[in-house]
C-alpha positions in Angstrom: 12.8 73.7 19.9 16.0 72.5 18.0 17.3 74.9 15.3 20.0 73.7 14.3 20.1 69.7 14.4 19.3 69.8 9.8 21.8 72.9 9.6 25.1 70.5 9.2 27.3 73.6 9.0 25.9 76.8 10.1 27.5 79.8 8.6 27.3 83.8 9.4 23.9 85.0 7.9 24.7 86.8 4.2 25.3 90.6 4.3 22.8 91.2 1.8 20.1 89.1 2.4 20.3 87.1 5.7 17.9 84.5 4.3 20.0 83.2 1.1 23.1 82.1 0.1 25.3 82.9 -2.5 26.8 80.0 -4.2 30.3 80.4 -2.8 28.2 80.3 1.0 26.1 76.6 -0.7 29.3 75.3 -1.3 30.5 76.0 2.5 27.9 74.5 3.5 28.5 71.3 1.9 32.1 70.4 3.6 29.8 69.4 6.7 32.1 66.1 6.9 29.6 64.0 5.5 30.3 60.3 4.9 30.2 59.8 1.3 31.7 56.9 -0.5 32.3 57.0 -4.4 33.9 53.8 -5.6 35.1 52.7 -2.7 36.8 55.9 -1.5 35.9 58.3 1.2 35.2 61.5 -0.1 36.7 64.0 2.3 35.0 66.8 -0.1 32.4 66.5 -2.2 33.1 69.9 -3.8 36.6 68.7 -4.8 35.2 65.5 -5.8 35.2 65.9 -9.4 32.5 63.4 -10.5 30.6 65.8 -8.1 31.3 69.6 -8.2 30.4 70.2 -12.0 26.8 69.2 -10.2 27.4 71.5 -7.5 28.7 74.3 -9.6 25.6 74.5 -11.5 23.7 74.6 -8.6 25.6 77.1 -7.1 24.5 79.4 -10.2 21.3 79.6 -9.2 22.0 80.3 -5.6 23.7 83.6 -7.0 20.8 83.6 -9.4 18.9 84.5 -6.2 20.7 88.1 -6.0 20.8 89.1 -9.4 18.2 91.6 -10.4 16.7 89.5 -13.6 16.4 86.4 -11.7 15.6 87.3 -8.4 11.9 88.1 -8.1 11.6 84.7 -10.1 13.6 83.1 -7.3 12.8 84.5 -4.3 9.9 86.6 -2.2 9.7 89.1 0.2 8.1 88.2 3.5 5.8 90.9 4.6 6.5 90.4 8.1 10.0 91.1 8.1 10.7 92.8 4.8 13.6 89.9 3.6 13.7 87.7 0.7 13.9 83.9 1.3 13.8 81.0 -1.0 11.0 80.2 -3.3 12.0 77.0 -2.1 10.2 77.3 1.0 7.3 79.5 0.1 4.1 77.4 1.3 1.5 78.5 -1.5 -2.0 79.6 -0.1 -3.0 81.8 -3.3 -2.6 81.0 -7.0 0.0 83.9 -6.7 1.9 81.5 -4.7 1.8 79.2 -7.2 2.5 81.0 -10.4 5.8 82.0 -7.7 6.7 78.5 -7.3 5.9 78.2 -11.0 8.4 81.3 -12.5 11.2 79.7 -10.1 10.9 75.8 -12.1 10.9 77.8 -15.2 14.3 79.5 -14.4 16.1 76.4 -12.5 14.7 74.6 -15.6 16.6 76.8 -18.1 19.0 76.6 -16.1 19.8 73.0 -16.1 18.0 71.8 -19.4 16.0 69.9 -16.6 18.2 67.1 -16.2 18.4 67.9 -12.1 15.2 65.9 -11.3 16.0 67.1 -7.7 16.8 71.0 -7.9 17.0 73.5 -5.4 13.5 74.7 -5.6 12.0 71.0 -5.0 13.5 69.7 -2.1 10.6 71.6 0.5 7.7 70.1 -1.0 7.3 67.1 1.1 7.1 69.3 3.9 4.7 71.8 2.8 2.6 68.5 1.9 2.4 68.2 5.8 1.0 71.8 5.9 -1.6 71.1 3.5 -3.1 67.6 4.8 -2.4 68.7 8.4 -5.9 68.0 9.1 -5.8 64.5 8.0 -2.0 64.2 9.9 -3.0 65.8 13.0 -5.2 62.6 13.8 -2.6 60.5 14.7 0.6 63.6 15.5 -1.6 66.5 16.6 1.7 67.6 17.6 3.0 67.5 13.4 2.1 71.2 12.5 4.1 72.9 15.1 7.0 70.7 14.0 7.2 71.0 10.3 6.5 75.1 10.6 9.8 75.2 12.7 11.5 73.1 10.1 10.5 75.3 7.3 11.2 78.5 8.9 14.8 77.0 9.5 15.4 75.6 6.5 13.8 79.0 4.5 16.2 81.2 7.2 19.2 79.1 6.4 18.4 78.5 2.5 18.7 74.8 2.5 18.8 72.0 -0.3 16.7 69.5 1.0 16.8 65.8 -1.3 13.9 63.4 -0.9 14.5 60.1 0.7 12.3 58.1 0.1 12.7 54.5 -1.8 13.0 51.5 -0.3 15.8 49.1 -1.0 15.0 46.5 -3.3 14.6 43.3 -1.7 12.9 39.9 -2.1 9.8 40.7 -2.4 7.8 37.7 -2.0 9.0 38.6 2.2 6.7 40.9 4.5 7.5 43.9 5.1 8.8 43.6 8.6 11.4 40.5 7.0 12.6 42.7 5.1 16.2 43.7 7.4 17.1 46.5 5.2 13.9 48.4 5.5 14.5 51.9 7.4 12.9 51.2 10.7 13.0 53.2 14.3 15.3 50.5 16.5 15.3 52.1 19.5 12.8 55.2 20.9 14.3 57.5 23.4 12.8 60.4 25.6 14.6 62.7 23.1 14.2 61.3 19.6 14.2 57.9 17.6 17.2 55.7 16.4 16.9 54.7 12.7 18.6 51.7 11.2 18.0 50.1 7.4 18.7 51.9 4.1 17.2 53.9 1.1 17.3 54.1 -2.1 18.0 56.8 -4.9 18.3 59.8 -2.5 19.2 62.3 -5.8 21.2 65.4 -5.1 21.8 64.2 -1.4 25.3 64.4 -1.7 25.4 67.9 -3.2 22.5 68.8 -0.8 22.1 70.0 3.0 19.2 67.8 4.4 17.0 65.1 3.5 13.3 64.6 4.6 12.8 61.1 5.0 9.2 59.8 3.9 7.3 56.2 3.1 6.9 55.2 -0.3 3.2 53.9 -1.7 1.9 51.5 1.1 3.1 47.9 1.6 0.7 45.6 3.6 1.3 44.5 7.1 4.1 47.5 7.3 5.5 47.3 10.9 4.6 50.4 13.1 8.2 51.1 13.2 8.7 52.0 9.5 6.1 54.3 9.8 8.2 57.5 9.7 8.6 60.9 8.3 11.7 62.7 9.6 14.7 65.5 8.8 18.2 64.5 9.2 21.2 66.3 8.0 23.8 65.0 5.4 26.1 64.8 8.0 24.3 62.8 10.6 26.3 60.3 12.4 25.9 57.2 11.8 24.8 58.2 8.1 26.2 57.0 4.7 25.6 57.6 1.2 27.3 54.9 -1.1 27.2 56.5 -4.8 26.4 54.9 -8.0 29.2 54.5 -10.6 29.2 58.4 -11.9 28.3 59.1 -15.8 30.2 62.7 -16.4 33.9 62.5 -15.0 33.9 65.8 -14.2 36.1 67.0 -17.2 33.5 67.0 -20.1 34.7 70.0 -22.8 31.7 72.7 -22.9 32.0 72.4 -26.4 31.8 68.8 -26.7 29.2 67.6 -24.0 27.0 71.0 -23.2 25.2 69.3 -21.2 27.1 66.8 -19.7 30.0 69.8 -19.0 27.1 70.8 -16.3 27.1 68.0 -14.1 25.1 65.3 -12.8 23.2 64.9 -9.9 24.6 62.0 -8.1 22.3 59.0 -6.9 23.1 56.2 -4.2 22.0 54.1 -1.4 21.8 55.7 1.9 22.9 53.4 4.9 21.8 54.3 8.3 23.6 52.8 11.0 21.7 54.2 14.5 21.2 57.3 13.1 19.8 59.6 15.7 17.3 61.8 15.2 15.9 64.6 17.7 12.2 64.3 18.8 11.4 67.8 16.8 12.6 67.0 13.3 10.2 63.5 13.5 7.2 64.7 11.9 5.4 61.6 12.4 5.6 57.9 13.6 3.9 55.3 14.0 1.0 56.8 12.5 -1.1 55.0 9.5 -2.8 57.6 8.3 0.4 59.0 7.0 1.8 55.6 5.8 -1.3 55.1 3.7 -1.6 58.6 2.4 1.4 58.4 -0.8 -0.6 60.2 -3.2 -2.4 62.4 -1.0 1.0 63.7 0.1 2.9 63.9 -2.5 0.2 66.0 -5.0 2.7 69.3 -4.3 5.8 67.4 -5.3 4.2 65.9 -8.4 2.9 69.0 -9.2 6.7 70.2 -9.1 7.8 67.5 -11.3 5.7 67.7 -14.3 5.8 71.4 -14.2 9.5 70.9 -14.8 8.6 68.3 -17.1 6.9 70.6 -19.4 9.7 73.3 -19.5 11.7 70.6 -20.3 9.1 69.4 -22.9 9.7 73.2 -24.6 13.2 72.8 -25.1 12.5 69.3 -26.7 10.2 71.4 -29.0 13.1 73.7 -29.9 15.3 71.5 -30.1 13.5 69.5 -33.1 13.0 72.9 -34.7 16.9 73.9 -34.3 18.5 70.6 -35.5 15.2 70.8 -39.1 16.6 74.4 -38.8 20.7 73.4 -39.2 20.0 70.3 -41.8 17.4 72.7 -44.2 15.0 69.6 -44.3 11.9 71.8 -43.2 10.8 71.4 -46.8 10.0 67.8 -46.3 6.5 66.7 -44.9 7.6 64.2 -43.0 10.6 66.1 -41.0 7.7 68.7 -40.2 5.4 65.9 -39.1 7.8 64.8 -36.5 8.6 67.9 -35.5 4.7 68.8 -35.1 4.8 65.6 -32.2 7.4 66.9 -30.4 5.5 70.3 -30.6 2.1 68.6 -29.1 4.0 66.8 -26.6 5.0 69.8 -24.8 1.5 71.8 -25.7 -0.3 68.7 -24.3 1.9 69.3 -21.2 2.2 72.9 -20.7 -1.4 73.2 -21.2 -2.1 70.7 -18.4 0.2 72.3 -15.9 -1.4 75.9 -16.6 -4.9 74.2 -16.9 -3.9 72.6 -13.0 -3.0 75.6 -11.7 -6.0 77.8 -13.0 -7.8 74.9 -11.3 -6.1 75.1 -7.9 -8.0 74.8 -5.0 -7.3 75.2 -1.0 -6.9 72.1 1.1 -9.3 72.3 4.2 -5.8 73.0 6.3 -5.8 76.2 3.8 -3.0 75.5 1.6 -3.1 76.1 -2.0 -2.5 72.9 -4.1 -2.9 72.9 -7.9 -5.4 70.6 -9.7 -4.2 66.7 -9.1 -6.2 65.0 -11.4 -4.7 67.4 -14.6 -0.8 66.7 -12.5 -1.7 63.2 -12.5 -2.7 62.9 -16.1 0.4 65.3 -17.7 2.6 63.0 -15.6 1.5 60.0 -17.0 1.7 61.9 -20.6 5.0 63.4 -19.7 6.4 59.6 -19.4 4.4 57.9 -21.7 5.5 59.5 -25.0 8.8 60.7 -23.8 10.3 57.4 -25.3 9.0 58.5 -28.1 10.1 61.8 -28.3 13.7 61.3 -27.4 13.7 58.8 -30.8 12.1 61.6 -32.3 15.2 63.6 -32.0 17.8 60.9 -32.9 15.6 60.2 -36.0 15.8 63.8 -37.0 19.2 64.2 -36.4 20.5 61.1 -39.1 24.1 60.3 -39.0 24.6 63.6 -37.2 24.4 62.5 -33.7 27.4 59.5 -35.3 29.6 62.4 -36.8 30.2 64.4 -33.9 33.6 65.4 -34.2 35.5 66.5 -30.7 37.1 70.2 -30.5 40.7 68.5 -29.9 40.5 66.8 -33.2 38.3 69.9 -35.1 41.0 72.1 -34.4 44.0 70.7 -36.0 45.7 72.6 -38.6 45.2 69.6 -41.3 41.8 68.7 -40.8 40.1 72.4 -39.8 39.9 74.1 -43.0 38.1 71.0 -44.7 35.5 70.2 -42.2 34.3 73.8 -42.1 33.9 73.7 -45.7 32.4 70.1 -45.8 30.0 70.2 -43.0 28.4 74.1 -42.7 24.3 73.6 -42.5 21.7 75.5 -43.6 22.3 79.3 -42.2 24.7 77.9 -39.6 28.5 77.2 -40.1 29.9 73.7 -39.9 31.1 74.0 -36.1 27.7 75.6 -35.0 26.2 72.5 -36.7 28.5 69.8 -34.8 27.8 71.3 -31.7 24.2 71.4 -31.9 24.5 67.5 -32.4 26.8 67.6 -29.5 23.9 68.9 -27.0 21.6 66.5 -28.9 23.7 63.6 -28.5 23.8 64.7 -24.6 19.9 65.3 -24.7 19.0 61.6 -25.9 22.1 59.1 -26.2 24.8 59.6 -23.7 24.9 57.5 -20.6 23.8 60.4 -18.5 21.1 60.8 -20.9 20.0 57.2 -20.3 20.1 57.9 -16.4 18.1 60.7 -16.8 15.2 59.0 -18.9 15.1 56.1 -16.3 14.9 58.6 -13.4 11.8 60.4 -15.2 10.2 57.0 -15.7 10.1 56.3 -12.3 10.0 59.7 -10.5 7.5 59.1 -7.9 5.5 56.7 -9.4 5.6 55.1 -12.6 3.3 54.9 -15.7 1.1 51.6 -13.9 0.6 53.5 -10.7 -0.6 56.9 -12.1 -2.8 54.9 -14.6 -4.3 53.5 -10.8 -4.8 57.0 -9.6 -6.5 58.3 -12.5 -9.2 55.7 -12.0 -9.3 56.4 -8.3 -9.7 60.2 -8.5 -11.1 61.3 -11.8 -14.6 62.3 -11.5 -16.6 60.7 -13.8 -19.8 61.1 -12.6 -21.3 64.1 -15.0 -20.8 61.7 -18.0 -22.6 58.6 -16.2 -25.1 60.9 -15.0 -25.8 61.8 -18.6 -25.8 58.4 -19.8 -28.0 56.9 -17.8 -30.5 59.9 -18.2 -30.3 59.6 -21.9 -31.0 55.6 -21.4 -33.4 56.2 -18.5 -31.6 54.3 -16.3 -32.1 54.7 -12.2 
């Protein structure tokens, strides 16, 4: 088999451990010679690309993360085989150990990031350890699958790689059939080696500061031709290949102090073009096979396990945020201020104790793979996104006219203006600067334009509120109460 068709730019293997990268190695990686376009302009590198490399820089923390000693059992596991470490990334869960792996590495990528990378390093794999798990329902139609995916997640564990989702199709008229629809990724041309791909997608999150993407149907759409019916690798620097980015929302030069968040980066979005893109018969998972094209939900219960797990580490820091900003202002005294902190405190209890409850509740597929309880993912998703709304206004209603009063580090500095602000502004048990730049993350958290994008990509991550409501119905077992029901009304 191919080895080396996702690896865009393969470097030496690290001295220390041959199966990881440091981040100085991720960011080698990346200048691949990709085709990305950000208003307008070629990007010749997109970790010089400002709008960009804050992004990449934080995700080239964690790939040092991976060797230092407190972060690295969280990141990484030993394989017993060979005695090396590899990616937690790529770890295909078939204990509850597994999991609660997979698990400690969100938490850390989490804290790392506040969260606001929907696509970290540890997600990108789980669409391919789906295929692992449902292999027996895949191998009707590609009995060839398993054999394919195993070599792509050996190589992309041995070689460490950030894999994006891709995923969304582009929007179009919609009142057209599927197979009107020109922009639709479709196979145009099958050869004895591989498949040609033309159309576009949508979204496509980190794939510009990522290595690979794996290229998967959304939910079903009737009458979809045979030849969209495709799950596939291809590398970020695939010819042919090209990823048109949104207008960025951090410029690159955000002050710590000012923006902590923002300072970290984004993860950039975009429409990917594919312009007979090539792809090699052993990274082509499956085609033309409906079982796969019918099977959204089914596939995707490992990624949206991923998600909301990230979701309720993220729902923590809500928690603590409420608490710091009641904590700066001294309002705690006030029933009300407590009261709204107490929502944002069952919001993320609702949610953590879903994801612990899912996982306690795990059960193996019948291809053996470990997957965590859907119906409890399902339900804290749809939580998760429901009240989160909610609980972002929660935070801008706690924070008054502090989130409007934010004064920048340029102007807090001068001479004329220091010595008064620091004795007109000091909180409760925190000094006047600590207290503007509290509002400063807050203001990044729930009212900046990255903010914004970040609440609109959690609202429609995967699936939105409509569609998990629809899943809930399909797949929550109801039949205990109806059983008692009708027994109690003596009813056949």
């Amino acid at each position: 088999m191919t080895s080396d068709f996702v690896v865009s730019k393969p470097l030496a293997a690290n001295s220390v451990e041959p199966n990881l990268r440091s981040g100085r190695e991720y960011k080698e990686s990346l200048r691949d010679a990709r085709s990305v376009i950000l208003k307008g302009k070629e990007v010749e590198d997109v970790t010089a690309e400002p709008t960009l490399m804050r992004g990449i820089e934080t995700i080239s923390a964690y790939y040092d993360a991976q060797f230092h000693p407190e972060t690295r059992d969280d990141l990484t596991s030993v394989d017993p085989k060979t005695g090396q470490r590899f990616s937690n990334a790529w770890l295909v869960p078939y204990n509850k150990e597994d999991l609660y792996a997979h698990e400690r590495t969100i938490r850390v990528s989490t804290a790392q990031t506040f969260g606001v990378f929907g696509r970290p390093p540890d997600y990108g794999s789980t669409k391919a350890i789906s295929f692992v798990a449902w292999n027996h329902l895949i191998s009707q139609g590609d009995p060839d699958a398993l054999a394919r995916i195993e070599n792509f997640l050996e190589v992309g564990r041995r070689n460490n790689l950030l894999s994006a989702d891709i995923v969304v199709d582009v929007q179009a008229n919609r009142k057209l059939a599927a197979n009107e629809m020109k922009g639709r990724l479709r196979v145009i041309e099958e050869r004895s080696d591989g498949v040609v791909l033309s159309g576009a997608k949508a979204g496509n999150s980190a794939f510009a500061q990522g290595n690979i993407g794996t290229i998967s149907m959304p939910p079903p759409a009737q009458n979809l031709p045979e030849e969209c019916m495709i799950w596939a690798a291809v590398p970020a620097n695939a010819k042919g290949l090209t990823l048109l980015l949104r207008e960025p929302l951090t410029s690159g030069r955000e002050d710590e102090d000012d923006h902590p968040l923002d300072s970290l980066g984004e993860e950039a979005d975009g429409i990917l073009v594919f312009d007979r893109v090539f792809i090699p018969s052993e990274y082509v998972f499956s085609y033309k096979n409906p079982v796969t094209s019918n099977i959204y939900n089914t596939l995707g219960q490992f990624a949206f396990w991923k998600i909301a797990t990230r979701l309720s580490y993220r729902a923590e820091i809500f928690a603590g945020a409420a608490q710091m900003i009641v904590n700066a202002l001294g309002t705690d005294h006030i029933p009300a201020v407590r009261a709204m902190v107490a929502e944002v405190i069952q919001y993320a209890a609702i949610l953590r104790g879903m994801m612990v409850a899912a996982v306690e509740q795990a059960k193996p597929t019948e291809s053996g793979v470990m997957l965590p309880n859907h119906t409890f993912v399902t339900a804290g998703r749809l939580h998760a996104i429901e009240h989160y709304p909610r609980i972002m206004q929660t935070l801008r209603e706690l924070s008054g006219q502090g989130l409007i009063s934010r004064v920048p580090r340029e102007t807090w500095e001068r001479p004329d203006v220091k010595a008064l602000l620091d004795e007109y502004l000091p909180g409760h048990a925190v000094s006047a600067w600590e207290k503007n730049k509290l509002f400063n993350l807050i203001w990044d958290m729930s009212c900046g334009p990255h903010a914004m994008r970040v609440a609109l990509f959690e609202n429609i991550n995967a699936t939105p509120a409509p569609a998990l409501r629809e899943e809930l119905y399909r797949s929550y077992d109801r039949s205990s109460g109806i059983t008692a029901i009708k027994k109690r009304l003596g009813i056949d």
